[in-house]
C-alpha positions in Angstrom: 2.0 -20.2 20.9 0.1 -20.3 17.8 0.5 -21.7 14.1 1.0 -19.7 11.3 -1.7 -19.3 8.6 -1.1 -20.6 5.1 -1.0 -17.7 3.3 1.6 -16.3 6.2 3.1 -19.6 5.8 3.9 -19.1 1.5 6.2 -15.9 2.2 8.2 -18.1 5.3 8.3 -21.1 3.2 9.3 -19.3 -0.3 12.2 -17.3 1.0 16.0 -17.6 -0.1 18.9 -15.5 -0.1 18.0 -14.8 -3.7 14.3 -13.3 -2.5 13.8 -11.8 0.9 10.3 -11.7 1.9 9.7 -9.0 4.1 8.1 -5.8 3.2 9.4 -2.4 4.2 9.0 1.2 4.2 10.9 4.8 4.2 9.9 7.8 6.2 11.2 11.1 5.5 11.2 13.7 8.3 11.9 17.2 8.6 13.9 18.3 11.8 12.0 20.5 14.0 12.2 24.0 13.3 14.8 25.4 15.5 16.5 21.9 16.0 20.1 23.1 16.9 19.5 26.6 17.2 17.8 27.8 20.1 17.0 26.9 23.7 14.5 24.3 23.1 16.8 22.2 20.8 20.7 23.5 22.3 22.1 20.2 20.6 22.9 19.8 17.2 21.0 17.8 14.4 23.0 15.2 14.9 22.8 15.1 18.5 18.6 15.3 18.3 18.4 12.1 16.2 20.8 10.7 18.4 18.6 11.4 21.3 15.6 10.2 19.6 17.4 6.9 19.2 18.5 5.7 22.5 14.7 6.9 23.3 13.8 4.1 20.9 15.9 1.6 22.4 14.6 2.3 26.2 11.0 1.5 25.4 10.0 -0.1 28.1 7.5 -2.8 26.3 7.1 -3.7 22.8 3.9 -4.8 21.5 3.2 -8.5 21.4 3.6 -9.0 17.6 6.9 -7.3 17.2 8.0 -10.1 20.5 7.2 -12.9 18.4 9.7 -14.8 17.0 9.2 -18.3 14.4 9.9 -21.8 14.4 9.6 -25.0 12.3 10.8 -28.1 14.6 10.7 -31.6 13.5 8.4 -31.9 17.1 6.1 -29.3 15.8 4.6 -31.8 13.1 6.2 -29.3 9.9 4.2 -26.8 11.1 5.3 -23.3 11.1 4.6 -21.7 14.7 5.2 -18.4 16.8 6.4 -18.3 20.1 7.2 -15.2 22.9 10.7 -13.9 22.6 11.4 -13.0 26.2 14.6 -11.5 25.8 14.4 -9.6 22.8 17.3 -6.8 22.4 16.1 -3.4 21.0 19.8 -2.2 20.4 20.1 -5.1 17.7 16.6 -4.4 16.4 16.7 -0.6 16.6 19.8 0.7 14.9 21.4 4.5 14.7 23.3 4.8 10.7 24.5 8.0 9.1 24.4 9.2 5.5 28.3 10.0 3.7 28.4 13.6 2.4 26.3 15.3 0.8 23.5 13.4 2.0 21.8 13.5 -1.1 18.3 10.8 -2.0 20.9 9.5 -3.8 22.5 8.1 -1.2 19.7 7.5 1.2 18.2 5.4 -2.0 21.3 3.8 -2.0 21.0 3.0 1.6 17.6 1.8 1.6 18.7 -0.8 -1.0 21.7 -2.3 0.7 19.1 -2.6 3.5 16.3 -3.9 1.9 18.6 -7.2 0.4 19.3 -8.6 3.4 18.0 -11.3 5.1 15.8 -11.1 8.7 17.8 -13.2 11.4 14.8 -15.8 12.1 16.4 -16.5 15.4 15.0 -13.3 16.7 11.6 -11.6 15.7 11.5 -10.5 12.2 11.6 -7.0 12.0 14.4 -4.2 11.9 14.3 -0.2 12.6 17.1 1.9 10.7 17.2 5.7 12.3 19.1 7.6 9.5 21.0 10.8 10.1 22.6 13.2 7.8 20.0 13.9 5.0 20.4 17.0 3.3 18.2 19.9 3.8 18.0 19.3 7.9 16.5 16.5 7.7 16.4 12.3 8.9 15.1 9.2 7.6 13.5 6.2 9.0 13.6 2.9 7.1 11.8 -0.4 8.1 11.8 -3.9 7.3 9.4 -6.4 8.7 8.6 -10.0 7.6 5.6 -10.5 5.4 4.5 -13.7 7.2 3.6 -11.3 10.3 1.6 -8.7 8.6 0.4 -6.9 5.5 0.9 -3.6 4.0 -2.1 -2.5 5.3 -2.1 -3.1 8.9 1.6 -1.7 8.7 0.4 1.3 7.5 -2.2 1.5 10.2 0.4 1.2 13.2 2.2 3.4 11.8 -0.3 5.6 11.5 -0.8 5.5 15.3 2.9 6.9 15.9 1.9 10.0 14.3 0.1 12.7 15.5 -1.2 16.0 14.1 0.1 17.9 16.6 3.3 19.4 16.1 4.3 20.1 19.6 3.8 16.9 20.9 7.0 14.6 22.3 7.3 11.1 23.9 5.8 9.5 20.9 6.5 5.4 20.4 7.9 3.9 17.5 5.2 1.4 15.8 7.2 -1.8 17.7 6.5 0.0 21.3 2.7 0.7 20.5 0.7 -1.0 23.4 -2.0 -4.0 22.0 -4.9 -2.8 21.4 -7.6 -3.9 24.5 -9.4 -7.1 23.5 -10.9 -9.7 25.3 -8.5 -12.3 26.4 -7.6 -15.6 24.8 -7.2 -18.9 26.4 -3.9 -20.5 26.1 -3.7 -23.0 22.7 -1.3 -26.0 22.5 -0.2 -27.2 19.3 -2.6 -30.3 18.7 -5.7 -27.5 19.3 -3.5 -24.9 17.2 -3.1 -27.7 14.0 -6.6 -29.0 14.6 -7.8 -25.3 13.9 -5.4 -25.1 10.9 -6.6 -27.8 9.8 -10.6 -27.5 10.8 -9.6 -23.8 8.4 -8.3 -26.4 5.7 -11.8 -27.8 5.4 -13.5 -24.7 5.0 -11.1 -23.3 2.7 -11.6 -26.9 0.3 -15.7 -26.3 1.0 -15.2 -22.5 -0.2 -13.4 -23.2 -3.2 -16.4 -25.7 -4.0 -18.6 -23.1 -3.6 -17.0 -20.7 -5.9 -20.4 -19.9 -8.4 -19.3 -21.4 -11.9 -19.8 -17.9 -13.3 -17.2 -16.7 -11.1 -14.6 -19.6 -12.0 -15.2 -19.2 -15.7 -14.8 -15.6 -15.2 -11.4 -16.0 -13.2 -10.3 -17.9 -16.0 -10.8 -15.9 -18.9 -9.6 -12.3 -17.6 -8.4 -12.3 -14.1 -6.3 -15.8 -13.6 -2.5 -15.5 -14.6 -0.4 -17.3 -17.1 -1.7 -14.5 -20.2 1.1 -12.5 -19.9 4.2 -12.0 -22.2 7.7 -13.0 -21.4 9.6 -9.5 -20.6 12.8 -8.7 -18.2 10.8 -8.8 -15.3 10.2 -12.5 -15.5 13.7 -13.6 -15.0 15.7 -15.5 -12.2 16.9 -12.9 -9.9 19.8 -12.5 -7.5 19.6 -10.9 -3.8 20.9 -7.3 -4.4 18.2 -4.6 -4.7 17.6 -1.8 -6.1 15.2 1.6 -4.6 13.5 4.3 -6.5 10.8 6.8 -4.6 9.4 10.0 -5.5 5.8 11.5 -5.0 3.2 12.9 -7.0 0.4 15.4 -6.4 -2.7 13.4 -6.2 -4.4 16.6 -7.9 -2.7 15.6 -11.2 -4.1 12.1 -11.2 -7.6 13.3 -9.8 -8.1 15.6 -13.1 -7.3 12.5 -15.4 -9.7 10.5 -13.0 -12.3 13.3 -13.3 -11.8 13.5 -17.8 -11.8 9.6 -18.1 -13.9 8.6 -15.5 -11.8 6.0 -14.2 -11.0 5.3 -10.4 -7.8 6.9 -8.7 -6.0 3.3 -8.9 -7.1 3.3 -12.9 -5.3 6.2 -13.4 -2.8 5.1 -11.2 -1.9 2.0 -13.1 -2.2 3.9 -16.5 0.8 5.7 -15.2 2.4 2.6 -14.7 1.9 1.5 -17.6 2.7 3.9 -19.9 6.2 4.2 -17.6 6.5 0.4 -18.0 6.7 0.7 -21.9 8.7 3.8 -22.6 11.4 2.0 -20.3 11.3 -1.4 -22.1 11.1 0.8 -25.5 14.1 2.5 -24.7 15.6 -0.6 -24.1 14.1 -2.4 -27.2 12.1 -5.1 -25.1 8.6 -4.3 -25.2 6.6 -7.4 -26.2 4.1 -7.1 -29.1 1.5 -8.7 -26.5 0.2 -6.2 -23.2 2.2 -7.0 -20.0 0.1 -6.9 -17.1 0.2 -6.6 -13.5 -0.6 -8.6 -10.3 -2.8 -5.9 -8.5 -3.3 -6.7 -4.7 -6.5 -6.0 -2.9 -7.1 -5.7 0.7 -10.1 -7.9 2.3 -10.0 -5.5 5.8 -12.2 -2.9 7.2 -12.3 -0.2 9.4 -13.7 -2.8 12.0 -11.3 -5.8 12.0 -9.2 -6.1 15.0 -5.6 -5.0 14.8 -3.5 -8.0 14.4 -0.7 -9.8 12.5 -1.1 -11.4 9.4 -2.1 -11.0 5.4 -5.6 -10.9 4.5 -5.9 -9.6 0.7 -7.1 -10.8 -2.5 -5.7 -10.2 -5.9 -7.0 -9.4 -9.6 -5.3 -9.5 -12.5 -5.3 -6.0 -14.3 -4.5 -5.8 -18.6 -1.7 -2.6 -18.6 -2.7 -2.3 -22.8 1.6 -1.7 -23.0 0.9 -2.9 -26.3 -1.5 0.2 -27.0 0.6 3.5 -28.3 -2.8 5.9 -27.5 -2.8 6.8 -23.7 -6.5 7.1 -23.7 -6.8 4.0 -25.5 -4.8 2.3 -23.3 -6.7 3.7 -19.7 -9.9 2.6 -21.2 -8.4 -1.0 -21.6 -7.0 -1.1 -17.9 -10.3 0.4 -17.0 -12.6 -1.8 -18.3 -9.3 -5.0 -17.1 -9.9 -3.8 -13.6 -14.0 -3.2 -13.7 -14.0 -6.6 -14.5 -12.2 -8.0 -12.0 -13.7 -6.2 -9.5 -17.0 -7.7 -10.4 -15.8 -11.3 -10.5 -14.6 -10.5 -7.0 -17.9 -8.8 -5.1 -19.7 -12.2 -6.3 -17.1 -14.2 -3.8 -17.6 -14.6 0.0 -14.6 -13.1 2.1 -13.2 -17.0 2.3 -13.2 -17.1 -1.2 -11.8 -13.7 -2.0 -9.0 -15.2 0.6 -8.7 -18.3 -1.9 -8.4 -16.2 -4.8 -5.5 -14.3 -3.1 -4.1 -17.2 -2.1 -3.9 -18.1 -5.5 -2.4 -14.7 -7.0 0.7 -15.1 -5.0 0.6 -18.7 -4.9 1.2 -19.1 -8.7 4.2 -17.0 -8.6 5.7 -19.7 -6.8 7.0 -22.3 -9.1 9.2 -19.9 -10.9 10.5 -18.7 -7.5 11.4 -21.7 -6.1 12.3 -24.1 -8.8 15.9 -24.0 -10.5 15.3 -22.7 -13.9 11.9 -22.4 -14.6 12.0 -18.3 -14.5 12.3 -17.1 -17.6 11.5 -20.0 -19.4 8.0 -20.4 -19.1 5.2 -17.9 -19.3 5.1 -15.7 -16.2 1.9 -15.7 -14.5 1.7 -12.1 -14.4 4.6 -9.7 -15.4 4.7 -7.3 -12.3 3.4 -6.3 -9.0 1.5 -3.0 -8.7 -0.2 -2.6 -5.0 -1.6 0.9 -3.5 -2.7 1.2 -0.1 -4.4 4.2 1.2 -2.4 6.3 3.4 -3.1 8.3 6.6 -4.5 11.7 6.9 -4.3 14.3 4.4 -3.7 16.6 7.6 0.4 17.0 7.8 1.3 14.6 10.3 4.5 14.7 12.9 6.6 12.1 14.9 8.4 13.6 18.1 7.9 17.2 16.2 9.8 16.3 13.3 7.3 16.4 10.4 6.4 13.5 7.7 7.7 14.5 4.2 7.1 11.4 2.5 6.2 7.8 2.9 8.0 5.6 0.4 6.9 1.7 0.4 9.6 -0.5 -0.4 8.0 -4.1 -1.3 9.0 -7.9 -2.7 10.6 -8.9 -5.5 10.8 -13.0 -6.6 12.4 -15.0 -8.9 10.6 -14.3 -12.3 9.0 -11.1 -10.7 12.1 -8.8 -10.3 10.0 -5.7 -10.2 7.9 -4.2 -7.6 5.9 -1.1 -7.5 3.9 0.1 -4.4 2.2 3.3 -3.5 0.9 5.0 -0.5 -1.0 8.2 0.1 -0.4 11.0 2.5 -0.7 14.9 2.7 -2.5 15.0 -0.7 0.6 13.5 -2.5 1.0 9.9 -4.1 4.4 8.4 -2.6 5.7 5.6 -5.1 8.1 3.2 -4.0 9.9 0.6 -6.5 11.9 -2.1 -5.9 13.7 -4.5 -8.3 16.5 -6.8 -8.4 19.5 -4.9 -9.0 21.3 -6.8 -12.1 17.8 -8.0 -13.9 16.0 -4.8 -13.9 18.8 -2.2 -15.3 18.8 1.7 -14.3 15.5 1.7 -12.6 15.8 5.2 -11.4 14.7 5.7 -15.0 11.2 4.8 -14.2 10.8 7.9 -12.1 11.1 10.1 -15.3 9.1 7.5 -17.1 6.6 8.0 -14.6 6.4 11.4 -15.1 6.4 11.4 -19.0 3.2 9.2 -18.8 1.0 11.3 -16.3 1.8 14.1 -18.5 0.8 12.1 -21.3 -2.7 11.1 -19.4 -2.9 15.0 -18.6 -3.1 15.7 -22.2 -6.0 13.8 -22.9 -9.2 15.5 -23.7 -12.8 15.1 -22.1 -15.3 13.2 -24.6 -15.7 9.6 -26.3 -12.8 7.7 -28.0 -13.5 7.0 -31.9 
């Protein structure tokens, strides 16, 4: 058993039928080549992701964190723990669902949001596995959902990473639940006075971290990278539990040009796209604020060297999106000098505080999302969530010889915060995945072509200083 961390504990504690808080993701495969034609594959399409499915469900383990299930007893002091699930059923977990005809994005989009608004059965551990059949173009889908309390987008995108191999010929791959743990030394057994005294030894260094923040850094935080500066806009209003999914990739070249004219980072150019999408859709629906919206921009605190595990460990800065500038240079050079910044604030901080500023980026979302009426009648801490998390290999990369297409995250939305956009990278593409609440944020499939009309836009600029 062990306790869950306070910043694990915020997405448990905040979640309602009205916001789900687990993140998720959609993987788009090609079929192998041959699949239903010849002697290797004699059964149909159908019949191969069939197979691959009750291969899923007979894994014979499952890794430790995906056997983990929560609890919150009056005998466990309020404390949010995790305890072994020693009879954990794959079949309800790991679930076979077909497309109606045509089989069209369309309706795997539509899919993936009817999915993505439902609640995790905290009875069992918090994660699902959709297999999806019937995707036009011979073709399958996998989408999955998995509790934010139990790990980040990053270490998700790591295990998954791990089911995939480069070689396209290779079979008897795991699905990221039936990965074996990683080999680390082992860990004696902790009861729950030690567990709380640990949580609780943590909640003194966190209080002596904060302390120690440099006043430089807090006066800093305040003026240009602390929320409550943004505008009111449609985003920051209460929202129900239906959802809405949008996903479609980019060439990274396109971006990496505008990186090389401007001189901004990938993610600069990244979040001018967002931007300038962000205010041609609330222009075309006559609600852009005179003042610049901006965004909430997540930042991971791990390495290359931390040990795999469960968990959120991120920061967060506070980016300027310039919506209120008409000039798409103008308005990168804004976000890029917003995010330089912040960046800088943020390398002055020890890892325990770069946790307490994180801490503090979600955290302020929170009365909005859960207090009655306060969303949408206040100023919003920030007015949306834009988080990019470096993808896998470049290399093309293949599950079961079925290649990746595409890699669509599929994030939070909260009361106040009805609109989410996440990106990954993989096979020199940029894979964009947005989720709002159905009924606040209208037609968001429109932010795909908005999208679109802004990188063009950034394209057009030319190399040189801005008069």
């Amino acid at each position: 058993m062990s306790v869950v961390g306070p910043l694990d504990a915020m997405f448990l504690g905040g979640e309602s039928r009205e916001q789900p808080m687990h993140v998720g993701g959609l993987m788009l495969f090609e079929l192998p080549e041959g699949a239903g034609r010849d002697h290797v594959f004699p059964e149909s399409s159908r019949d191969f992701v069939s197979r691959l499915y009750h291969e899923m469900v007979a894994a014979p383990e499952v890794n430790p964190v995906f056997a983990r299930r929560v609890r919150n007893r009056p005998v466990d002091l309020g404390y949010w723990s995790w305890e072994h699930d020693d009879q954990i059923d794959l079949e309800y977990h790991v679930r076979l669902s077909a497309l109606p005809r045509p089989g069209r994005y369309r309706e795997l989009f539509e899919l993936t949001s009817r999915l993505h608004g439902t609640l995790l059965d905290r009875h069992r551990p918090l994660w699902e596995m959709h297999l999806i059949e019937g995707v036009e173009g011979r073709r399958f889908a996998i989408y999955s959902k998995i509790h934010h309390s139990m790990i980040d987008g990053v270490t998700a995108l790591r295990w998954m990473q791990d089911t995939l191999t480069t070689d396209p010929t290779r079979t008897g791959m795991p699905a990221t639940y039936a990965l074996p743990p990683k080999v680390t030394a082992p860990r004696p057994e902790t009861g729950l006075l030690q567990a709380i005294a640990k949580v609780q030894g943590d909640a003194v260094k966190t209080a002596a971290g904060l302390a120690g923040l440099p006043l430089a850094g807090v006066k800093s935080l305040l003026h240009s990278t602390m929320p409550f500066q943004a505008p009111r806009t449609i985003f920051n209003q209460p929202v129900t539990g239906a959802r809405r999914f949008a996903a479609q990739s980019w060439p990274i070249e396109r971006l990496e040009k505008v990186r090389t004219i401007t001189g901004a980072t990938l993610n600069d150019v990244l979040l001018a796209m967002c931007s300038g999408a962000l205010r041609n859709y609330l222009l075309e629906l006559d609600a852009l604020p005179d003042k610049a919206l901006t965004a909430m921009v997540p930042v991971s605190l791990r390495t290359s060297d931390d040990a795999p595990g469960g968990g959120n460990s991120l920061a967060t800065l506070i980016a300027d999106l310039a919506t209120d500038q008409a000039d798409p240079e103008r308005r990168i050079r804004r976000i890029m000098a917003s995010t330089a910044h912040g960046k800088r604030v943020l390398s002055d901080l020890s890892p325990l505080q770069n946790l307490i500023v994180g801490a503090l980026g979600f955290g302020v979302a929170g009365p909005a999302a859960v207090l009655p009426g306060v969303a949408g009648h206040t100023t919003p801490p920030y007015n949306v969530v834009i988080s990019n998390v470096p993808g896998p290999t470049d290399s093309p990369l293949y599950w079961n010889r079925s290649r990746l297409l595409g890699m669509y995250p599929a994030s939070i939305v909260l009361n106040g915060q009805a609109l989410n956009i996440s990106v990954t990278s993989y096979a020199h593409e940029l894979h964009f995945g947005l989720i709002g609440c159905r009924r606040t944020v209208p037609h968001l499939q429109r932010m795909l072509a908005h999208l679109e009309t802004s990188l063009t836009e950034l394209e057009k600029i030319h190399q040189g200083p801005v008069w």
